[in-house]
N, C-alpha and C positions, 0 to 999 in steps of 0.2 A: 315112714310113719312115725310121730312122736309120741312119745309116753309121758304117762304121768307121773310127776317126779318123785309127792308123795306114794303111789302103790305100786311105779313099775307098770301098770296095765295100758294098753294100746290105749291112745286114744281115736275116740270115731272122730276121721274125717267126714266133714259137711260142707257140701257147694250152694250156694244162694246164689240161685239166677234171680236178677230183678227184670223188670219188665215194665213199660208204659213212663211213668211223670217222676217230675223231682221228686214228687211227696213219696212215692214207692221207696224210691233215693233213699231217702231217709228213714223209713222202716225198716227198711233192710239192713244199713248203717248199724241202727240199735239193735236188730235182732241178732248182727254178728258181734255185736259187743257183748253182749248178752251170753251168747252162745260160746263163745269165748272163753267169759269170766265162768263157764258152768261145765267146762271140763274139754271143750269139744277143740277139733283140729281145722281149721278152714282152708279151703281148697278151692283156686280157684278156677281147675281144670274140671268138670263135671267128667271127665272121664279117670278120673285117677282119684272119685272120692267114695264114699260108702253109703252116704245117702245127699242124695238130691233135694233141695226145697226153692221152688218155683215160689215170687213173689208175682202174682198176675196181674192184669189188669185188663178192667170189663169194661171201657168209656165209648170206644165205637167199634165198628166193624171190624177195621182194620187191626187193631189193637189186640180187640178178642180172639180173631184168625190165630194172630202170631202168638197170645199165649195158648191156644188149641195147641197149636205144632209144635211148639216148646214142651208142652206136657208128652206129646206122643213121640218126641225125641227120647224125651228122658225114659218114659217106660219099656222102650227100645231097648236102652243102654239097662234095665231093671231084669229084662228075660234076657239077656243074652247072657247076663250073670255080669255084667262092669259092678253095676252098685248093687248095691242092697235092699232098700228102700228111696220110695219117693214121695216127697208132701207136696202136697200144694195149698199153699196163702193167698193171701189178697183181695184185691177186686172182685173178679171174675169168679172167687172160689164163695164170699159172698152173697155174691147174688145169683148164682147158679148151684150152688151148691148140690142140691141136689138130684140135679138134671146128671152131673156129672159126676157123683156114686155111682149112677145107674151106669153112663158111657164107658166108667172108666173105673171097674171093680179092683182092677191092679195098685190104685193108688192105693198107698199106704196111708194117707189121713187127709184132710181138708181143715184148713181153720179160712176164717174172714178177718176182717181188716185191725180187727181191733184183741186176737186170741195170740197176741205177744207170748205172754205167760203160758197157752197149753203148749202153743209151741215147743217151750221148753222140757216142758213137761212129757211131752211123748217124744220129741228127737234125743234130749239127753239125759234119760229119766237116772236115777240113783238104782243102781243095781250091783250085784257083787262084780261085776266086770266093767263099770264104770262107779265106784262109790260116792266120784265126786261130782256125777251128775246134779240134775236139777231138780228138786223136789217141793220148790214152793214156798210161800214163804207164812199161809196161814192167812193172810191176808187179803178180805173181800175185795179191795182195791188192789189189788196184789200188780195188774197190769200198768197203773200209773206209778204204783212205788217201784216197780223196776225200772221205766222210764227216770226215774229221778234219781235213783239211783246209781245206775250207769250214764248216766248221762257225757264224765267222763273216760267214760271207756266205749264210745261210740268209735266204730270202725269207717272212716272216712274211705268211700269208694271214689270220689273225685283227686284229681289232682292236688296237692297238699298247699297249693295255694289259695282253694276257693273252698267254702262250701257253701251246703244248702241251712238256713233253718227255717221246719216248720210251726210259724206262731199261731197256728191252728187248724183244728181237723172238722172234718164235714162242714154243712151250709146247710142255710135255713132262708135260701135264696129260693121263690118258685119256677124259674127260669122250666120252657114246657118240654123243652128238648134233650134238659140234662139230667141221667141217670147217676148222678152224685150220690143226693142225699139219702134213695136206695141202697148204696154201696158205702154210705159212707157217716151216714146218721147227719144229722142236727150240729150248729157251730157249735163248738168248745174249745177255747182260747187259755191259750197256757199262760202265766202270769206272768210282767215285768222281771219280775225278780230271777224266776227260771229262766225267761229267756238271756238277762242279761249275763246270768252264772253260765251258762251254757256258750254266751258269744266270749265270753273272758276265757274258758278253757281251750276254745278252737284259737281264739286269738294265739294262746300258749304257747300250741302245738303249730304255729308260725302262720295260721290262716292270715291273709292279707284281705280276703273280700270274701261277707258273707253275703247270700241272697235269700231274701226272705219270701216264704213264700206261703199259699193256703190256697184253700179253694176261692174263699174272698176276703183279700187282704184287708180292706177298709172295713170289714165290720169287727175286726179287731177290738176284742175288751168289752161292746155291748152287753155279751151276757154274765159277763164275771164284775166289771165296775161298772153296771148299767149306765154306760156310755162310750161315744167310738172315742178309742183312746189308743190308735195308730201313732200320731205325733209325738204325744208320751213317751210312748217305746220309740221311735227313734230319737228322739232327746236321748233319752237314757244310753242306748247302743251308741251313738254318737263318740258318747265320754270314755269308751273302753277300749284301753291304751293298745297297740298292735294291728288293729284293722285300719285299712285305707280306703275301702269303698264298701260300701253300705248298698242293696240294690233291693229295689222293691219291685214286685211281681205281683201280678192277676189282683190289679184294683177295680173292683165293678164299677160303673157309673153310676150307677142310681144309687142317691142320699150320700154322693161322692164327701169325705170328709176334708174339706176346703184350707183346714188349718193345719195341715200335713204339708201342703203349698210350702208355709213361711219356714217351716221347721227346715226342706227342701233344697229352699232358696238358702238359707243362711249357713248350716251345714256343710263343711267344707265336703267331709267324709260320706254324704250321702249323695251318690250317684245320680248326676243330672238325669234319671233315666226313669220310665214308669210304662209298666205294663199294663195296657187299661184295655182289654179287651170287648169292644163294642156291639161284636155279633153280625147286626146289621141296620142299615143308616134308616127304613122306612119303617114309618111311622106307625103302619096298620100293619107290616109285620112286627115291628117291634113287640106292639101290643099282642098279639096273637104269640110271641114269643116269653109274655110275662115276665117283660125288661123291668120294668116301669120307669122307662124315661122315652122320648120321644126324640126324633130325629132332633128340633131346633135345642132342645134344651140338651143332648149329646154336642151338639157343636157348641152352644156357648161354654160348654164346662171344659172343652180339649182349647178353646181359647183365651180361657182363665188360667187355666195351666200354664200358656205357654207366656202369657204377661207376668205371671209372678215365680215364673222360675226363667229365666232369659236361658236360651242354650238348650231347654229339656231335648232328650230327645223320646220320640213318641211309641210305641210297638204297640201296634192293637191285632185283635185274631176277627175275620169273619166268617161266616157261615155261605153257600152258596145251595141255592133248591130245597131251600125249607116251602113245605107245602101250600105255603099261601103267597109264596113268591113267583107271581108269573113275570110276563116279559117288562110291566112298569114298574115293576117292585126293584127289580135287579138294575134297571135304567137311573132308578134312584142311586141303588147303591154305588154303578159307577162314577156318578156326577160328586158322590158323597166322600170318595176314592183320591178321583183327583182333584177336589177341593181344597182335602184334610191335609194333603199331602204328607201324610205319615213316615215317618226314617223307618220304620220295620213294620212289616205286615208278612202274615199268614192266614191259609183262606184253606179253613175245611171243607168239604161236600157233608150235605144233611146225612146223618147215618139215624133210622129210627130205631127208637132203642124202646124195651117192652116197660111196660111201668110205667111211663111219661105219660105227662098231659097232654103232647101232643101225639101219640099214637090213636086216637081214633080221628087224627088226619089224615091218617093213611100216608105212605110216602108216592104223593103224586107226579114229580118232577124227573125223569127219567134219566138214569144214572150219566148216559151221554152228553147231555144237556146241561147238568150238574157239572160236569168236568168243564164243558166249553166254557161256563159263565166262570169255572174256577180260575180259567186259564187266561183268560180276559183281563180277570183282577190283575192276578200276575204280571201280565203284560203290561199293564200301567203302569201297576209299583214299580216295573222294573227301571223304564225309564224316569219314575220318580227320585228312585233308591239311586240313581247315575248322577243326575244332576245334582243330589244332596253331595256327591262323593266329590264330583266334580268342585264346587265351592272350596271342599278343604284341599285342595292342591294349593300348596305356599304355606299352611300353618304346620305348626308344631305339637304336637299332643304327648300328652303320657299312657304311656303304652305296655299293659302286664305282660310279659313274655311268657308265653305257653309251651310252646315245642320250639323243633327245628325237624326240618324236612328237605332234603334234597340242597342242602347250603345254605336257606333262607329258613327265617327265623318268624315265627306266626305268635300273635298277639290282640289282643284288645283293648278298646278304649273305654273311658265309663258309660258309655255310650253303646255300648253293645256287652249283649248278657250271655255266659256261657254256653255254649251246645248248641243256641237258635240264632245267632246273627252275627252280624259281620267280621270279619277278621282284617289285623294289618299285618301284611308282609314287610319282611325288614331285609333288606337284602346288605348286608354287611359281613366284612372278613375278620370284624372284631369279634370276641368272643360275651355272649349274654347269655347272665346267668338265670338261668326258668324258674320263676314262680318271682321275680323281680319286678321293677319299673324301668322304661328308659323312654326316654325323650325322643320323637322321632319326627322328624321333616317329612311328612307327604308329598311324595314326589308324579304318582299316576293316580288315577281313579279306573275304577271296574265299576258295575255294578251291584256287584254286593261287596267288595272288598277293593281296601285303600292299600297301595305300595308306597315305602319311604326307605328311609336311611337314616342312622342316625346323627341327629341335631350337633 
C-alpha cells in the first residue's frame, strides 16, 4: 500500500469498475484522475482494494443485468471483509436510484452521471487520516471546473495508442425507445478550444488516434454557437501535431450536417470511417420510432456519403422487434440490409425500457422472434462483410498494430474502430512495435477479419 509522502499516512486504495459505453470510458478516465490528484491509491484488482466504485450503466436489459451482478459481486467482497466500502455511479444509479437504496442498503452511497465532484467528496474526503483528501473547491460549477482542470491528468484506461474523447453529453434527440436523456439530461457541447487543448495533451502523451464520440455527434455546437458546428472542430483537430486518425462515431441521420462530408473527404487525418447508426430502414416504424427521417431520404443521405467521400467505409446499428414491427416491417429492413450493403453492422433486439415514449407500446414482439430476425440480419451482413473482405485481397493498407497473440500480430485499418470491428492478422517473424503503423499486403479474407504480411 502507498503512502503519502507529505504525512506518512496510508493512502486509500480505490478500484473503478467501469461498465456499458465509451462515454462511461471516459468518466471513469476523469474520475481516476481526479481521484488521483486528491490523495487516493488506484487499484486495479477490486479484490486487493479498500473501497470499490462501480461506474454502471442503465441502456438495456442486458447492460443493466450485468451492472446488477457487478454490484452484488462487490458487496460480496464488502461482508466478507475484502473491502471496506462500496459506491456506485452512473447510468443505472441515475435512474434507479432509488429503487436500489431500497435493494441494496449495504451500499455505501449512489451518485448519477453527472456527481463527479461528491464523488470525491465522500470517497476521499479531508480527514486527519487522509489530510490531503478532497474537499471542494467552493464552487457552484465546481463539477465542470474540475473537469477542466484535470483534464491533463485524465487516467487513460485504453491502450496508450488510442483514445476516446467525449465532444458532448446527453441528447435532445426524441428517439421513443431511448432511455438517454433520462439518464443523461439535454445536449451540452464542450467548446472548440477544450476539445482541441485536451486532443493536443493526449497527442503528448503519444495518442496516435482519437475517437470522438456523444450520444449524437452531429448536433455538435447547436446549443453553445447556435449552429452545427461538427466540421469546425474537425478542421480545427485536424491541425494538431501527433495524431494520425481522427474517428467519428454515433452520427444521427436526421438534419445529417452535409459539410462534415468535404472537411472528411479532404482531411488526410480524418478516418475514412462514420458511424451513422440508422435503427431501422421502414418508414412507419421509423416514424413511430421519432427518427424523423424516413426510409428514402436514409438512403439518399448514406449515398451522398459515399460520393463525396470515395472509400468511406460505413457502420450502422439496428434494432430488431420494435413493437410496430411485424413480419413487412422487418421484410423491409432486410431488402434495406442487403441494398446498403454496409462494411459494419450490429443488430440489437428491442429492450423496453420504463420512461420512454414507447412504453405504452408494450413489448409485443416475443423475445424468440426478436433473436430469429436478429440472426437473419447477421447472416446477411455476414456474407456482406466477406465479400467487402474478399475485394481487398491484393491491396496494401496501413495497419495500427495492437497486440500480438499466439506469433501473429493483430491490427486495424482506418476503416475499422476499436473494440467493435474488424481486425488484421499479420502473420510475420519480423518484430512490430504496438501502438505503431505498418504497411501490410492482404493476403486471405474471413469474414469479419482480413490476414496479410508485411508489404
Amino acid at each position: 500500500m502507498g503512502f503519502s509522502e507529505e504525512t506518512g499516512h496510508k493512502k486509500k486504495r480505490i478500484s473503478l469498475v467501469t461498465l456499458g459505453c465509451e462515454k462511461n470510458t471516459v468518466d471513469s478516465e476523469i474520475i481516476m484522475g481526479s481521484l488521483k490528484a486528491h490523495g487516493a491509491e488506484l487499484e486495479n484488482d477490486p479484490e486487493r482494494a479498500d473501497v470499490i466504485v462501480l461506474n454502471t450503466c442503465g441502456f438495456i436489459d442486458n447492460a443493466k443485468q450485468e451492472s446488477i451482478n457487478s454490484i452484488l459481486e462487490a458487496l460480496e467482497l464488502k461482508r466478507s471483509g475484502v473491502v471496506k466500502q462500496v459506491f456506485v455511479a452512473g447510468c443505472l444509479s441515475e435512474r434507479y436510484r432509488a429503487e436500489l437504496q431500497k435493494e441494496m442498503p449495504d451500499v455505501d452511497g449512489f451518485f448519477g452521471t453527472q456527481d463527479f465532484e461528491n464523488i470525491l467528496k465522500v470517497v476521499t474526503p479531508r480527514t486527519a487520516e487522509n489530510p490531503s483528501g478532497y474537499a471542494g473547491n467552493g464552487n457552484p460549477n465546481a463539477t465542470q471546473a474540475l473537469r477542466l482542470e484535470l483534464l491533463g491528468e485524465r487516467i487513460l484506461s485504453t491502450p496508450k495508442h488510442f483514445a476516446y474523447v467525449k465532444i458532448s453529453e446527453g441528447c435532445d434527440n426524441p428517439c421513443s425507445f431511448c432511455a438517454i436523456p433520462i439518464m443523461r439530461g439535454g445536449h451540452r457541447s464542450r467548446s472548440i478550444e477544450e476539445l482541441e487543448f485536451e486532443a493536443m495533451m493526449l497527442a503528448g502523451q503519444g495518442v496516435k488516434e482519437i475517437v470522438l464520440i456523444a450520444q449524437d455527434s452531429t448536433y455538435y455546437g447547436l446549443d453553445m454557437y447556435g449552429e452545427r458546428s461538427l466540421a469546425k472542430l474537425l478542421t480545427r483537430l485536424a491541425k494538431v501535431n501527433g495524431l494520425e486518425w481522427i474517428r467519428l462515431m454515433y452520427a444521427y441521420p436526421a438534419k445529417f450536417p452535409t459539410d462534415i462530408l468535404e472537411v472528411m473527404a479532404g482531411e488526410e487525418k480524418i478516418a475514412k470511417y462514420l458511424d451513422i447508426p440508422v435503427q431501422h430502414a421502414s418508414t412507419s416504424v421509423l416514424r413511430s420510432m421519432r427518427r424523423g427521417i424516413t426510409r428514402n431520404a436514409t438512403e439518399d443521405l448514406i449515398g451522398l456519403i459515399r460520393e463525396k467521400v470515395p472509400g468511406i467505409a460505413l457502420r450502422t446499428t439496428l434494432i430488431t422487434g420494435y413493437p410496430t414491427e411485424g413480419a413487412a416491417e422487418f421484410q423491409e429492413l432486410e431488402e434495406f440490409v442487403d441494398t446498403m450493403r454496409f462494411d459494419r453492422l450490429g443488430v440489437f433486439t428491442y429492450s423496453l425500457e420504463d420512461g420512454t415514449t414507447a412504453e405504452p407500446l408494450g413489448d409485443t414482439v416475443p423475445q424468440k422472434e426478436k433473436l430469429r430476425r436478429q440472426a437473419r440480419l447477421m447472416e446477411l451482413q455476414r456474407d456482406i462483410a466477406l465479400d467487402k473482405n474478399t475485394d481487398k485481397i491484393g491491396s496494401t493498407v496501413k495497419v495500427l498494430i495492437e497486440r500480438r497473440e499466439e506469433g501473429s500480430y493483430y491490427g486495424r485499418t482506418e476503416h475499422d474502430a476499436p473494440e467493435v470491428d474488424n481486425e488484421v492478422i499479420v502473420e510475420t517473424e519480423a518484430h512490430l512495435a504496438l501502438g505503431e503503423f505498418a504497411q501490410v499486403r492482404i493476403t486471405e479474407a474471413l469474414e469479419y477479419d482480413l490476414i496479410g504480411e508485411i508489404a
